[in-house]
Backbone of each chain as ProteinMPNN parsed JSONL, in Angstrom:
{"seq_chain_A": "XXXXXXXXXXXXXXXXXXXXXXXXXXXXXXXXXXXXXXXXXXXXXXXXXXXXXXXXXXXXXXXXXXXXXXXXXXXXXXXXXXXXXXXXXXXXXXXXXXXXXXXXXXX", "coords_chain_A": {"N_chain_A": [[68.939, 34.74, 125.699], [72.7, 35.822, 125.357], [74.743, 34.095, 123.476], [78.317, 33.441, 122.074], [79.995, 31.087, 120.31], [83.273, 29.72, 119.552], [86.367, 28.031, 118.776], [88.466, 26.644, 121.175], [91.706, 26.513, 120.911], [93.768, 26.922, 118.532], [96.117, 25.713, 116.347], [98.905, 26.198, 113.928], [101.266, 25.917, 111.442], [104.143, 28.367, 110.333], [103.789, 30.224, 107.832], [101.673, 28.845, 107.092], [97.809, 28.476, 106.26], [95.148, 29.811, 108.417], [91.935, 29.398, 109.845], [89.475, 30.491, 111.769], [86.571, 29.63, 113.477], [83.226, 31.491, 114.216], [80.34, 30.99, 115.603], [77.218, 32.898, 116.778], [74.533, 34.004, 119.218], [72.197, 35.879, 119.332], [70.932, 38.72, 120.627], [69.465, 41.255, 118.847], [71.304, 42.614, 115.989], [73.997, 44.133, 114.574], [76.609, 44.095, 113.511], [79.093, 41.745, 113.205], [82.461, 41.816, 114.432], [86.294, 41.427, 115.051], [89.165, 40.526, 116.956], [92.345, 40.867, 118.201], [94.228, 39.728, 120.454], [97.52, 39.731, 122.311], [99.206, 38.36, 124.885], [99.009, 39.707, 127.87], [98.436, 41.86, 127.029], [96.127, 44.895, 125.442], [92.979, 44.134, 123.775], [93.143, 44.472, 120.184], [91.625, 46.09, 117.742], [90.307, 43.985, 114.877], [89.05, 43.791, 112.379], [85.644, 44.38, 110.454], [82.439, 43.084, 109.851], [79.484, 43.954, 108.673], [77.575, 43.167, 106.969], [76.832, 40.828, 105.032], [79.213, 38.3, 103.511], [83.218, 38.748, 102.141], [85.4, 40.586, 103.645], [88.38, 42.231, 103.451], [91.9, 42.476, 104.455], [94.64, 43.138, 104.408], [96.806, 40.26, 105.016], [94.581, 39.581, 106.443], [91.467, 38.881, 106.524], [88.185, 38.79, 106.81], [84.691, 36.717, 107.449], [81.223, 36.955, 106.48], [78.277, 34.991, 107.507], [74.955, 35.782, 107.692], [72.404, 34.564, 107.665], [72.909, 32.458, 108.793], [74.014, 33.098, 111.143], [76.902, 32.795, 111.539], [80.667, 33.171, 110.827], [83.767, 34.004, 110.199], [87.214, 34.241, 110.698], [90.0, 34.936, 108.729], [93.401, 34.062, 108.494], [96.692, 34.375, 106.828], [99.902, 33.474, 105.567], [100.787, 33.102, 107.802], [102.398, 34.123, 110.369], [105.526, 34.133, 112.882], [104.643, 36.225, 114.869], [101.994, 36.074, 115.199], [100.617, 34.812, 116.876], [98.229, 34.655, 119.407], [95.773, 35.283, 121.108], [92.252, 35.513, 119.691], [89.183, 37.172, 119.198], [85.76, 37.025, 118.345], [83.197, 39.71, 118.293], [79.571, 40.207, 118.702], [78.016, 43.36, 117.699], [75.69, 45.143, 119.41], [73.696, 46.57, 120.966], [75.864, 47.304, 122.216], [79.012, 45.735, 122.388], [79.229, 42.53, 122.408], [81.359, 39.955, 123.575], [83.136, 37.132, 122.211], [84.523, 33.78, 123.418], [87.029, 33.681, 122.898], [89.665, 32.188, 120.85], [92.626, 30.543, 121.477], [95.644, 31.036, 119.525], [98.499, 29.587, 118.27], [101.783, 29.48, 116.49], [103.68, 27.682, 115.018], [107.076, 27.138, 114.499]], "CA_chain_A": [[70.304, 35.014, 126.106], [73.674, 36.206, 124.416], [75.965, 33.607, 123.3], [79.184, 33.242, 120.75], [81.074, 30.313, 120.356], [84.901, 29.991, 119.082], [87.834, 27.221, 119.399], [89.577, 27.308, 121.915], [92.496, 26.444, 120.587], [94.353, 26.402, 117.271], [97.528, 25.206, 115.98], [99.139, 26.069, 112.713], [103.066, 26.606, 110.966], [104.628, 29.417, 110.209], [103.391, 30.127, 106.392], [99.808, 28.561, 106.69], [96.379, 29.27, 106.346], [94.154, 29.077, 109.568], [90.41, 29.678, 109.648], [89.04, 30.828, 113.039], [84.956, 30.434, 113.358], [82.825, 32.045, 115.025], [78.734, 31.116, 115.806], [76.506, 33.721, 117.659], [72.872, 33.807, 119.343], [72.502, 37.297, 120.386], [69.676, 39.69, 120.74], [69.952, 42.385, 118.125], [72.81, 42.214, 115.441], [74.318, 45.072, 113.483], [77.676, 43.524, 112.89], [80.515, 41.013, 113.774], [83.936, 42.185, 115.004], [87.593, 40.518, 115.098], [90.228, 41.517, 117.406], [93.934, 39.892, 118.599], [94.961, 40.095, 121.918], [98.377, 39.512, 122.621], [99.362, 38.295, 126.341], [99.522, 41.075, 128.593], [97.791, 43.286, 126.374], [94.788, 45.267, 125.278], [92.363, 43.807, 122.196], [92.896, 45.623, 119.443], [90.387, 45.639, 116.782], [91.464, 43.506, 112.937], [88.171, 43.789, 111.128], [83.797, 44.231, 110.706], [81.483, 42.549, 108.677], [78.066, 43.928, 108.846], [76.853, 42.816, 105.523], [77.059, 39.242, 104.31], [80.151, 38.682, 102.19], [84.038, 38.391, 102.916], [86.211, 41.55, 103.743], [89.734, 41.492, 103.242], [92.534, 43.517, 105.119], [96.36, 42.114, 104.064], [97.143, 38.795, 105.409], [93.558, 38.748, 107.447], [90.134, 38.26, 106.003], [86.48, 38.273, 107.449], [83.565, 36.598, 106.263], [80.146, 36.69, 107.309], [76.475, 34.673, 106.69], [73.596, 36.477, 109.032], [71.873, 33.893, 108.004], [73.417, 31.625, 109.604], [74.456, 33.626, 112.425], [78.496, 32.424, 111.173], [81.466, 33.984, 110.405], [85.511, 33.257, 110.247], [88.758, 35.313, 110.402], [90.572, 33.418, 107.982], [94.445, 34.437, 108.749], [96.925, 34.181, 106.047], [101.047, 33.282, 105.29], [101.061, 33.027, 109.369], [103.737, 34.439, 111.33], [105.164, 33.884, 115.135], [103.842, 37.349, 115.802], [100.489, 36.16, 115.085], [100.369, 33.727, 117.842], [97.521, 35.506, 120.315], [93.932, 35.241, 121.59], [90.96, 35.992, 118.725], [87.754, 37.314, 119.877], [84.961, 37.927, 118.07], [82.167, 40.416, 118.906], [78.904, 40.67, 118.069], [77.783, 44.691, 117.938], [74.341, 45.267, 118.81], [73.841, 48.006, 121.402], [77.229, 47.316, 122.52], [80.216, 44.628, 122.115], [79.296, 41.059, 123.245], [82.454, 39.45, 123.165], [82.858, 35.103, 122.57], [85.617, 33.585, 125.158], [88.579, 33.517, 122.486], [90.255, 31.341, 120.554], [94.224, 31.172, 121.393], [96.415, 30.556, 118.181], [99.98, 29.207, 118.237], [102.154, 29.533, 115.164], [104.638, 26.803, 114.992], [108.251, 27.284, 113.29]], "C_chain_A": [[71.182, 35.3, 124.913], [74.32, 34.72, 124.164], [77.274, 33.639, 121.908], [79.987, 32.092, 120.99], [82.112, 30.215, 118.873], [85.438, 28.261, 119.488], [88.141, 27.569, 120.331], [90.635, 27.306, 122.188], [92.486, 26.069, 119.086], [95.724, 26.537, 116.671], [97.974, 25.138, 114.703], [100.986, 26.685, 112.862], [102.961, 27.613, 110.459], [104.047, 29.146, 108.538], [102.01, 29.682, 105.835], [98.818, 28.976, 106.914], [95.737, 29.04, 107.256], [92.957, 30.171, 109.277], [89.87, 29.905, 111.218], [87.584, 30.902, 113.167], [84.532, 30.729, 114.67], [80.888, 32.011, 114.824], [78.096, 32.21, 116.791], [74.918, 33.347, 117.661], [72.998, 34.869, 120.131], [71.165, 37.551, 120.108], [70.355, 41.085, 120.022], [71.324, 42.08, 116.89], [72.676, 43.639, 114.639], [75.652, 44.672, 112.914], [78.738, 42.296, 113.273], [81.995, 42.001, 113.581], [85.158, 41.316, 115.262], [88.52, 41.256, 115.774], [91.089, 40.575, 117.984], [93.597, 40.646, 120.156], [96.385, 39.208, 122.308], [98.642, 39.465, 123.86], [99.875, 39.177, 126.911], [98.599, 42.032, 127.717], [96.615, 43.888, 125.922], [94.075, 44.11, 123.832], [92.474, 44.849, 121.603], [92.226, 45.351, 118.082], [91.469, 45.312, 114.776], [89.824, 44.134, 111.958], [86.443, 43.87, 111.732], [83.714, 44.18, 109.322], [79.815, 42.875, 109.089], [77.495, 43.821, 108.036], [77.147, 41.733, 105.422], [78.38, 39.531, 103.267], [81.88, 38.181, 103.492], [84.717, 40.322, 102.828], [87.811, 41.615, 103.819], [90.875, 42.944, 103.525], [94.141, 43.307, 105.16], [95.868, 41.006, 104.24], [95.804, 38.479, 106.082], [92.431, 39.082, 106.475], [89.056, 37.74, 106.893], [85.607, 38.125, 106.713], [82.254, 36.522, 107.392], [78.978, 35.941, 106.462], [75.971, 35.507, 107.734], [72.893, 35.569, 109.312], [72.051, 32.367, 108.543], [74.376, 31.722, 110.698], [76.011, 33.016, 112.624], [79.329, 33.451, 110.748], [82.786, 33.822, 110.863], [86.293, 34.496, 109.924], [89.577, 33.915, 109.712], [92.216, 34.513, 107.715], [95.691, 33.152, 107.428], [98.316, 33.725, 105.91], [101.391, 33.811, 107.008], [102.492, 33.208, 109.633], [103.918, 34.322, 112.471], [104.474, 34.993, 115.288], [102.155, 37.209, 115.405], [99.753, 35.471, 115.782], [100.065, 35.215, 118.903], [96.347, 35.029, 120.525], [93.413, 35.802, 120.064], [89.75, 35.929, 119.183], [86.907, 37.899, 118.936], [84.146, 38.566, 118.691], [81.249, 40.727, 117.85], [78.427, 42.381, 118.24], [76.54, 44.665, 117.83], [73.908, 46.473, 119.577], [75.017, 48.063, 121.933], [78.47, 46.092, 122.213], [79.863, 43.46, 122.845], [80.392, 39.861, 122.457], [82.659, 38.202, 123.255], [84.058, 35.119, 123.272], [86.764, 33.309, 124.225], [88.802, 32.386, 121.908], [91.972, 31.86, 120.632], [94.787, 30.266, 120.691], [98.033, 30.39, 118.693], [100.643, 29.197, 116.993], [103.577, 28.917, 115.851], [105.466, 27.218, 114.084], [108.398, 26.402, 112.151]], "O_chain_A": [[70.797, 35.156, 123.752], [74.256, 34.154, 125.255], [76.876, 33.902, 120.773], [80.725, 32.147, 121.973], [81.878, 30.485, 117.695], [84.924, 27.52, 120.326], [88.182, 28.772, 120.586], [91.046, 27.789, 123.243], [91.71, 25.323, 118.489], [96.287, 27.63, 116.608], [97.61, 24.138, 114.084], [101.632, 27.351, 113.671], [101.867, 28.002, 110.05], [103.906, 28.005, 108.098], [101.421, 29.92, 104.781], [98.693, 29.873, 107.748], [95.463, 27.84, 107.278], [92.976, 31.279, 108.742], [90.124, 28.859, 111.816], [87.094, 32.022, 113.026], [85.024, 30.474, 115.769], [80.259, 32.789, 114.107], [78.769, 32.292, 117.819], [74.231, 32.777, 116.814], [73.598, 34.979, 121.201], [70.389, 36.815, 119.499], [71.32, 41.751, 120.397], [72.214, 41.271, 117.152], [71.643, 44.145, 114.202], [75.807, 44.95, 111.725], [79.024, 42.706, 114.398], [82.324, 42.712, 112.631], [84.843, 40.266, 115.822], [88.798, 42.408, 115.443], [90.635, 39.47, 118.282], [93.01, 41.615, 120.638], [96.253, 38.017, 122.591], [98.398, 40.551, 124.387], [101.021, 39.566, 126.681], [98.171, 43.065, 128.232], [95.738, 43.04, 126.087], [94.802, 43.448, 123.093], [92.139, 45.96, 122.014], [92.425, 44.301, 117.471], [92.348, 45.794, 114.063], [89.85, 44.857, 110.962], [86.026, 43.593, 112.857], [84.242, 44.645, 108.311], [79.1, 42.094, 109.718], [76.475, 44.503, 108.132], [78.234, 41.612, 105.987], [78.577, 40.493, 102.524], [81.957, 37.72, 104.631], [84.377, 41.095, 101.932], [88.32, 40.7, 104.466], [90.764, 44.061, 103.02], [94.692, 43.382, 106.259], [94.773, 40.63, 103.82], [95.629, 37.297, 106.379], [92.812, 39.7, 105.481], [88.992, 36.677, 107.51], [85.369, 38.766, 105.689], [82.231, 36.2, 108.58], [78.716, 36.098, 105.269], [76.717, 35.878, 108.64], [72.532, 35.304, 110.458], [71.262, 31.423, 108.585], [75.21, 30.914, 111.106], [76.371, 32.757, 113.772], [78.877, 34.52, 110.338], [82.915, 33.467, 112.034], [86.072, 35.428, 109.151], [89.714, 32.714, 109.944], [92.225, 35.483, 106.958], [95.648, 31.94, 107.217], [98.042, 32.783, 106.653], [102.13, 34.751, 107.299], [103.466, 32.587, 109.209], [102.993, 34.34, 113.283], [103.466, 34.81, 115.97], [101.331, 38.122, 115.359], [98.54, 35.342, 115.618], [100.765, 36.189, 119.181], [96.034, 34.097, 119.785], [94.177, 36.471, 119.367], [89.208, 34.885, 119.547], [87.081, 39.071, 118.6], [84.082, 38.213, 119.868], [81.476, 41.191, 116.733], [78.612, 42.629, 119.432], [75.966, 44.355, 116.786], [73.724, 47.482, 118.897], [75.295, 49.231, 122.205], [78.146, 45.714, 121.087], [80.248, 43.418, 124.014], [80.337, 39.226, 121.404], [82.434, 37.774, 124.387], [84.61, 36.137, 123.69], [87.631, 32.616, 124.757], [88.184, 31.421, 122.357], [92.5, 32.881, 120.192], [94.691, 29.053, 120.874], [98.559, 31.168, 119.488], [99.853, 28.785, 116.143], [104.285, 29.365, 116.752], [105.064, 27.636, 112.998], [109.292, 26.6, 111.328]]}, "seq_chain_B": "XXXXXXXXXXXXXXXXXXXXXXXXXXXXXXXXXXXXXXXXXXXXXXXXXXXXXXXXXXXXXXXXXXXXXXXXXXXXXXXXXXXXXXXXXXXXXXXXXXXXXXXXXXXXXX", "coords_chain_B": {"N_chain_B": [[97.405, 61.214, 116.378], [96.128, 60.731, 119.643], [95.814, 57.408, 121.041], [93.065, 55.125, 122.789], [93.437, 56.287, 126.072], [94.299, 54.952, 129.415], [93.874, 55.187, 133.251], [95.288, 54.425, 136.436], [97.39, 52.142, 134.965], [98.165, 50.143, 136.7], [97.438, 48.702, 139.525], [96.966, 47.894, 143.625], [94.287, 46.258, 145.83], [92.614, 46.534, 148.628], [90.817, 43.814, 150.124], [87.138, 45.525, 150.364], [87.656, 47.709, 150.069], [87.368, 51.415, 147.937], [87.1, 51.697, 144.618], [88.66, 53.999, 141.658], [88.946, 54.269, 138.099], [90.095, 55.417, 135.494], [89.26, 57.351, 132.065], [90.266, 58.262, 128.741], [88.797, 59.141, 125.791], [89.062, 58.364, 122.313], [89.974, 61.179, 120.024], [87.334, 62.876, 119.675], [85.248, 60.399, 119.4], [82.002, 59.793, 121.063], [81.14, 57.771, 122.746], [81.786, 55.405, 125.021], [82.79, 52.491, 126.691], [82.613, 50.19, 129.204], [84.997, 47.336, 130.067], [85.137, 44.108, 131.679], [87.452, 41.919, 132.105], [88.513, 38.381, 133.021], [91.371, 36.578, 133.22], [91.85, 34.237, 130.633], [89.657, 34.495, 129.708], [86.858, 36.237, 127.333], [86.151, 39.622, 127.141], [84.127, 41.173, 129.701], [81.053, 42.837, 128.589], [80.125, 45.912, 130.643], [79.563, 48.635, 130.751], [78.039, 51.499, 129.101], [78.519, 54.083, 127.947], [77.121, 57.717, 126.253], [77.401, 60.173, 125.199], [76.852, 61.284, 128.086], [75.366, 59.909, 128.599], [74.151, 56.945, 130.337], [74.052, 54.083, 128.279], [73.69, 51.589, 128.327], [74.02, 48.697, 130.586], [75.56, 45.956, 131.711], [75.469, 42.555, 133.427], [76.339, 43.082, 136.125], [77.096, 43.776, 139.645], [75.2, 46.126, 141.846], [77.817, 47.595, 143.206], [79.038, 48.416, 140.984], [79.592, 51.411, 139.563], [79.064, 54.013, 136.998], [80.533, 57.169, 135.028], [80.175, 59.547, 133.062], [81.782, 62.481, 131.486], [81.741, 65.845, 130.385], [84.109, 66.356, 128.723], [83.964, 63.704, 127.325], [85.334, 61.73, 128.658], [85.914, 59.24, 131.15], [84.632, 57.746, 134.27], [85.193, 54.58, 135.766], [83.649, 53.429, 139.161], [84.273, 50.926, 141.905], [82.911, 49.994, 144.126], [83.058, 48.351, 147.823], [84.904, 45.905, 146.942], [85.843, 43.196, 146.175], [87.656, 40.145, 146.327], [87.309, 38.486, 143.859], [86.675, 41.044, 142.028], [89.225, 40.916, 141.148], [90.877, 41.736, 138.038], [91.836, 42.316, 134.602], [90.712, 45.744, 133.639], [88.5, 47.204, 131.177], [88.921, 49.514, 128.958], [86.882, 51.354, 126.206], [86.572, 53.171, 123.022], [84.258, 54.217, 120.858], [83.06, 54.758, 117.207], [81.07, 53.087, 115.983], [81.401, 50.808, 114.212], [83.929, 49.291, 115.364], [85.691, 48.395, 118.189], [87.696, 50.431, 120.048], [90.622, 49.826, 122.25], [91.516, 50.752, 125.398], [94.942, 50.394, 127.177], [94.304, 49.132, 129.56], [93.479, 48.744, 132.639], [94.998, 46.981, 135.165], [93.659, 45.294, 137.904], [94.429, 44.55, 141.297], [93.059, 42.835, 143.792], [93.326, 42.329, 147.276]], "CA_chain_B": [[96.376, 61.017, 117.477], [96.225, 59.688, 120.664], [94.255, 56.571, 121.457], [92.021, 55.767, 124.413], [94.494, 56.186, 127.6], [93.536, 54.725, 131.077], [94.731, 55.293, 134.403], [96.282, 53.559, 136.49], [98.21, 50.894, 134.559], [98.453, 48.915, 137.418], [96.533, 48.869, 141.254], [96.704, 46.997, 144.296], [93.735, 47.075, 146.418], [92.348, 45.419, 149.874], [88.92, 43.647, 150.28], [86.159, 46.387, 150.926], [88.14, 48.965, 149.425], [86.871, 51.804, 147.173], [88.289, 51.851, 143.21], [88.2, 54.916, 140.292], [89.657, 53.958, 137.011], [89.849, 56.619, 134.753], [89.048, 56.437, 130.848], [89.852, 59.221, 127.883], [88.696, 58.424, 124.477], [90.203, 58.71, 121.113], [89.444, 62.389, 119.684], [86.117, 62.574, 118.202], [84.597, 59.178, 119.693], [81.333, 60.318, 122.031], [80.632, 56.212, 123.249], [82.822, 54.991, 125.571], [82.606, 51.348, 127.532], [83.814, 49.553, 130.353], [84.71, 45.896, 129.97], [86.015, 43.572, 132.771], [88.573, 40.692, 131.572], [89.393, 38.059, 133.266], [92.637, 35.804, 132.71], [91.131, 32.962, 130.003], [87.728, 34.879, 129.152], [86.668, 37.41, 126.479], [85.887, 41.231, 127.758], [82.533, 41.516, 129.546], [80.512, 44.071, 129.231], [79.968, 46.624, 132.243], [78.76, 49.859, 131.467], [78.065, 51.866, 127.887], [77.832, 55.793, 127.919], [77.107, 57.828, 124.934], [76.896, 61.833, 125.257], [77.279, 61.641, 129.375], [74.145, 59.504, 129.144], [74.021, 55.442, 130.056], [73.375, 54.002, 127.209], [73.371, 49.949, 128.488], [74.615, 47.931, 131.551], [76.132, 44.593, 131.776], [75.496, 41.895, 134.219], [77.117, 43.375, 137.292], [76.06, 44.478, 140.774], [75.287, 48.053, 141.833], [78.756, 48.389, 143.62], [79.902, 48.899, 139.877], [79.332, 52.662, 138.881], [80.143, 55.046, 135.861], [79.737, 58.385, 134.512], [80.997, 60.385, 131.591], [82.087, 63.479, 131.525], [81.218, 67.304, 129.012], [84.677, 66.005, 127.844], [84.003, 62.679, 126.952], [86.17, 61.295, 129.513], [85.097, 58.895, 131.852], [85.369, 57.006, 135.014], [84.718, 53.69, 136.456], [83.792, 52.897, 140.499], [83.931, 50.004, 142.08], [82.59, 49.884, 145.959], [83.36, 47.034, 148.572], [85.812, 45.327, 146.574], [86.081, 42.092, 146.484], [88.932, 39.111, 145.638], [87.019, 38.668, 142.427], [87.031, 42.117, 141.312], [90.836, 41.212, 140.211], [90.53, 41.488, 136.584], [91.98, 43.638, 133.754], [89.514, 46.281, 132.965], [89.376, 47.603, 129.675], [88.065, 50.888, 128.525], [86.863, 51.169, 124.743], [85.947, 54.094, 122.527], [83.831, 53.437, 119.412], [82.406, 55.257, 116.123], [80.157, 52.112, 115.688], [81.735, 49.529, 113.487], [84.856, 48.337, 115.98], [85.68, 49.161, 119.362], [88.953, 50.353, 120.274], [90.803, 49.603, 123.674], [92.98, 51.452, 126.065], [95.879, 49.26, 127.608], [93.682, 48.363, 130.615], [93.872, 48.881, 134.245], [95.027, 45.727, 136.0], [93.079, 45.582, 139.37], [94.869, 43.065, 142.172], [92.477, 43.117, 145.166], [94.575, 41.321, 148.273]], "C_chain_B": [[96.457, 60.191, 118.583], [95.458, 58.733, 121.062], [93.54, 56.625, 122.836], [93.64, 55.449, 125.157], [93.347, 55.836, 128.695], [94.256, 54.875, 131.478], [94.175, 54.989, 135.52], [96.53, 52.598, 135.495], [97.895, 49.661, 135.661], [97.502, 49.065, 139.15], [96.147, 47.67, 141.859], [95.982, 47.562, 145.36], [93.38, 46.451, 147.595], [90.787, 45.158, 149.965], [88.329, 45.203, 150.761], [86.644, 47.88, 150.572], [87.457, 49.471, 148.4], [87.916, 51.619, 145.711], [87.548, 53.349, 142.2], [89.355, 54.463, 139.341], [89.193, 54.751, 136.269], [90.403, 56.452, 132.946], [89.449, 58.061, 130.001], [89.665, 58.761, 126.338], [89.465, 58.88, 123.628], [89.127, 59.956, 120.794], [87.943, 62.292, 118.788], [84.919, 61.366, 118.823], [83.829, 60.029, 121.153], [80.979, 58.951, 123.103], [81.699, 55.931, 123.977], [82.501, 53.859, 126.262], [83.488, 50.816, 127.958], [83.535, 48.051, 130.125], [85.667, 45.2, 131.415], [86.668, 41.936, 131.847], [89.427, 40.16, 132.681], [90.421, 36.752, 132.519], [92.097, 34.564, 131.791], [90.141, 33.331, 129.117], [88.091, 36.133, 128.361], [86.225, 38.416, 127.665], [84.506, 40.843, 128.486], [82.129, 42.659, 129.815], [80.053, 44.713, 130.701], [78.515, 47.736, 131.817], [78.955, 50.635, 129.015], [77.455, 53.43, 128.332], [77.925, 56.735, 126.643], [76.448, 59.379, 125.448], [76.351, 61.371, 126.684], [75.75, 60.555, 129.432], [73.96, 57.813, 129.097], [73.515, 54.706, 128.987], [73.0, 52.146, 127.658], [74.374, 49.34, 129.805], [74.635, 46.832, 131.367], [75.361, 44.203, 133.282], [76.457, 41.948, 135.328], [76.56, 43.994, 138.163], [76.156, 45.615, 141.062], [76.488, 48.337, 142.484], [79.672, 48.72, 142.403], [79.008, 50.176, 139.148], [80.073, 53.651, 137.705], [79.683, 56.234, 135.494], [80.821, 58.772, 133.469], [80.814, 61.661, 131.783], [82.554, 64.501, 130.279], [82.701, 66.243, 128.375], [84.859, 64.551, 127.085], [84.748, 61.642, 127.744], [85.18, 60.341, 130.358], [85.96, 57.935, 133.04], [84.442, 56.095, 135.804], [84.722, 53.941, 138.176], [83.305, 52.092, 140.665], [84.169, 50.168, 143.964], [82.79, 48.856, 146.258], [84.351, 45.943, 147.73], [86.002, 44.122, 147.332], [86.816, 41.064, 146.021], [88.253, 38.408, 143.998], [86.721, 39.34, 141.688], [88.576, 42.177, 140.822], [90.775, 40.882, 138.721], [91.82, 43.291, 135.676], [90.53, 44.294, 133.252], [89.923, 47.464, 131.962], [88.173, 48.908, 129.463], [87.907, 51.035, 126.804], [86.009, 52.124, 124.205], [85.465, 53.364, 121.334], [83.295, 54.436, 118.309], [81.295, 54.508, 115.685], [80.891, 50.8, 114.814], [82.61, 48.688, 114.591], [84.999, 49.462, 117.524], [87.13, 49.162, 119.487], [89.759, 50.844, 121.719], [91.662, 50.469, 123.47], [93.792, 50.233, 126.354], [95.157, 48.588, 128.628], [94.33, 48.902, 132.115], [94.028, 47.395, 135.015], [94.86, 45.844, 137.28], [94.17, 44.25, 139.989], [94.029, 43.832, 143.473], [93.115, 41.636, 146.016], [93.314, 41.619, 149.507]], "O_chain_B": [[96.829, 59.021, 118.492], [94.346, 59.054, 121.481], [93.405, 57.531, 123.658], [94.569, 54.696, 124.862], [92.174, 56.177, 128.849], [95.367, 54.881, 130.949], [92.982, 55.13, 135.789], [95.451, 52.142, 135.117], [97.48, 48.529, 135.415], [96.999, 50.17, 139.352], [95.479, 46.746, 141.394], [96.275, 48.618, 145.921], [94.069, 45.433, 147.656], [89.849, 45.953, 149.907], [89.026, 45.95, 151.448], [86.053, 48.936, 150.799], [86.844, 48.663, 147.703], [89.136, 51.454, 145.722], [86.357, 53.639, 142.082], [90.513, 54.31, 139.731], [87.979, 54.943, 136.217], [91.377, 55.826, 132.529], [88.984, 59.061, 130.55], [90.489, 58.007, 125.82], [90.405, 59.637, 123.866], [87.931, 59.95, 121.084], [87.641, 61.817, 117.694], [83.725, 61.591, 118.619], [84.453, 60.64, 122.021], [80.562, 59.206, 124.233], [82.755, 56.288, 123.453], [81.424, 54.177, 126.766], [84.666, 50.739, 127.61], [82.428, 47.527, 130.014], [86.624, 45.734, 131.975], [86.054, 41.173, 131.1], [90.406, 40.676, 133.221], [90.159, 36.163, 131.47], [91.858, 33.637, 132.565], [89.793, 32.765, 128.081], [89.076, 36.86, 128.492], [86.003, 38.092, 128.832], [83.736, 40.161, 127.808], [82.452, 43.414, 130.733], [79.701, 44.046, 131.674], [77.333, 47.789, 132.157], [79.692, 50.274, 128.097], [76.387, 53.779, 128.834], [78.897, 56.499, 125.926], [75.337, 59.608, 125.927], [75.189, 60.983, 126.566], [75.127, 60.57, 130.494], [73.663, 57.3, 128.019], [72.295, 54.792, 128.849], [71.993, 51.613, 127.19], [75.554, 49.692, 129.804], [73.653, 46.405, 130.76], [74.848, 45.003, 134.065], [77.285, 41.056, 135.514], [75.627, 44.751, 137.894], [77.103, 46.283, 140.647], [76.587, 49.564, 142.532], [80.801, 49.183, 142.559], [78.038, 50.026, 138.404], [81.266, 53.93, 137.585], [78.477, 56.458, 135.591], [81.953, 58.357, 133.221], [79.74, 62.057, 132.235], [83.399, 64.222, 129.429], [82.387, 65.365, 127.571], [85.815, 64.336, 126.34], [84.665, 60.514, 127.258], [83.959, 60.497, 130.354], [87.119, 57.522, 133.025], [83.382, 56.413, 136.343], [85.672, 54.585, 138.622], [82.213, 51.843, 140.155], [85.138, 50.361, 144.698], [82.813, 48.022, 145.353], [84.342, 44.872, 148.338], [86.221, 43.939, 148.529], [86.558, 41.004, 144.818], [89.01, 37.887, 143.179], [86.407, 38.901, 140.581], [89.094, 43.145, 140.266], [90.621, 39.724, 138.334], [92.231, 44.413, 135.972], [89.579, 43.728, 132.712], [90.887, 48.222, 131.847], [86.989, 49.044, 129.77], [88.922, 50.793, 126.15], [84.849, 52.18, 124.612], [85.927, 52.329, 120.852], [82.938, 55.372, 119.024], [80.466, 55.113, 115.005], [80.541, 49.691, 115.219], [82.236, 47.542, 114.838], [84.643, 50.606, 117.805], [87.81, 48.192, 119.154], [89.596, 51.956, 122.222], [92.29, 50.918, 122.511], [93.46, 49.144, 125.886], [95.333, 47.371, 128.661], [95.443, 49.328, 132.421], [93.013, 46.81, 135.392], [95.723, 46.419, 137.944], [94.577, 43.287, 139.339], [94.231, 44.939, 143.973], [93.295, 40.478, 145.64], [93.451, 41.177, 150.648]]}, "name": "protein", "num_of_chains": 2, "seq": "XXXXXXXXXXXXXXXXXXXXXXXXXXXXXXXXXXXXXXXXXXXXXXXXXXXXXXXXXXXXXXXXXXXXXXXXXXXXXXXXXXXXXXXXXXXXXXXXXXXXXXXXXXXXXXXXXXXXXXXXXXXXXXXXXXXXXXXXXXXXXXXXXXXXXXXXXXXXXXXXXXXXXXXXXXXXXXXXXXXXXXXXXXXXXXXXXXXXXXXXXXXXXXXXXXXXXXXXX"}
């Protein structure tokens, strides 16, 4: 079987660092995927890691092991507009998406 | 550039009713997939087409159909409709690294 697990909740202030992980057991891997979803609205894609290592995109940041089927969005000088759902996905012939973690950013 | 568009936005439908949800990708992108979302849960996969040709199905029953179309375009059906077909469903073009959504079609079956 597929699975990914996430938080499913996390709670940080305005200005701090939060770490978001993400485990998978899939069939097939070519990469991990990060995407927000804001209530009401579509996912829209933050980042891929298909190599081991971290990737870094402003304020957000992905890292991956393979071998240890891990990997974190590590979100940076947090803002309210960053309070949303986080989903990763693994990519293998298509998007298998984990059930979210939803972030709150406290004043 | 324009991203993916779907249509309807919005649709209310009645048990046993037929559905088409209609998908266009971003310029350039030949892959297109259907995800169903509901309220709490990540996307799940449906349906994956790639140059008009299925490329992978999700865990869903045969009253969920798709095809793609010369222009890359595509469109979901959903037969007999049922009170747990209410979901946002999400349409997503890809190049391979990330997938990138339309706004979604929000189904309400009554």
């Amino acid at each position: 079987g597929q699975s990914l697990e996430q938080p499913s909740e996390v709670t940080a202030v305005e200005g701090a660092i939060v770490q978001i992980n993400c485990t998978y057991q899939t069939s097939g891997f070519y990469g991990l995927s990060w995407y927000q979803q804001h209530d009401g609205g579509a996912p829209t894609f933050l980042s891929y890691n298909a190599l081991d290592g971290l990737e870094e995109t402003g304020r957000f940041s992905s890292f991956l092991s393979r071998s240890d089927s891990y990997g974190y969005l590590l979100l940076q000088e947090l803002q309210m507009k960053d309070s949303a759902s986080y989903f990763c996905a693994v990519r293998n012939q298509n998007f298998v998406f984990g059930p979210g973690t939803r972030l709150s950013v406290l004043p | 550039d324009a991203g993916v568009t779907q249509s309807p936005t919005h649709l209310i439908k009645t048990r046993g009713q037929q559905v088409t949800l209609r998908c266009s990708p971003i310029s350039g992108h030949k892959s297109v997939s259907w995800y169903q979302q509901v309220l709490g849960q990540g996307p799940q996969f449906i349906f994956q087409y790639y140059e008009k040709e299925e490329r992978g199905r999700g865990n869903f029953p045969d009253r969920f159909s798709a095809r793609q179309f010369p222009n890359y375009s595509s469109e979901l059906n959903v037969n007999a409709l049922l009170l747990g077909d209410s979901a946002l469903y999400l349409c997503a073009s890809s190049l391979g690294s990330g997938a990138f959504f339309g706004q979604g079609t929000r189904l309400t079956v009554v």
